[in-house]
N, C-alpha and C positions, 0 to 999 in steps of 0.2 A: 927570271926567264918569262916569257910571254906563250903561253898559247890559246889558240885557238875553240873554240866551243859551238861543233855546228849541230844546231836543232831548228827551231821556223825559221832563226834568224840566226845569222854568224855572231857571237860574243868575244871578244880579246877580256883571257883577267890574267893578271901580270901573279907569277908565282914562286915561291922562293925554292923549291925543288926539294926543300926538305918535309916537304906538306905530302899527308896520305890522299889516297883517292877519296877514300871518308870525307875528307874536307873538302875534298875539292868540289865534291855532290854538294856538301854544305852551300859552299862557295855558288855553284851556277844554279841551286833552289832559290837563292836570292833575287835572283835574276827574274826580269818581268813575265811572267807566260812559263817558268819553266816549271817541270812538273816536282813534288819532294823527293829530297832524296833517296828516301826507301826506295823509290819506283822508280832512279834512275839506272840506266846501263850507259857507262862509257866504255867507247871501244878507242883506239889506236889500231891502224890498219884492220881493218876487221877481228882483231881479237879484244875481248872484254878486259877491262882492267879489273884485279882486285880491289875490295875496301880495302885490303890492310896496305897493298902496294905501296911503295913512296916516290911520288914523281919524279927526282932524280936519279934512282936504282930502279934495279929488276925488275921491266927492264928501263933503263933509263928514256922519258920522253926525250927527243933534240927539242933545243929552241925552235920555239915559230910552230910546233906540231899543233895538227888539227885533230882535236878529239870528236866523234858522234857522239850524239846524245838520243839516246832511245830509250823507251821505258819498257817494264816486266809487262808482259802478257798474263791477263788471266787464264788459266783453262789448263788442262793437264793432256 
């Protein structure tokens, strides 16, 4: 399945649905400009996904979904 990864720049990384959010942070740190994964936040429609999540379950992304890419804020 393919989706989407928007932070400066829109990303396409093709994925097999049985890969954690964990990975997936892996996956778009690789990516030019993006920031580590500690420090990333994906959301899906505005709710954050977990690390342990598994892209095709709970809840399942559709093909072609766009994820944000934001990162942790310092400061309490």
């Amino acid at each position: 399945m393919q989706l989407f990864i928007r932070a400066q720049a829109l990303h396409t990384l093709q994925v097999s649905g049985t890969e954690t959010v964990a990975q997936l942070k892996e996956r778009v740190a690789a990516l030019p400009g993006a920031p580590p994964a500690e420090d990333q936040v994906l959301l899906f429609a505005g709710t954050p996904l977990h690390d342990e999540d598994v892209v095709g379950q709970t809840p399942p992304l559709p093909e072609f979904a766009t994820l944000d890419l934001t990162t942790r804020l310092l400061g309490g």
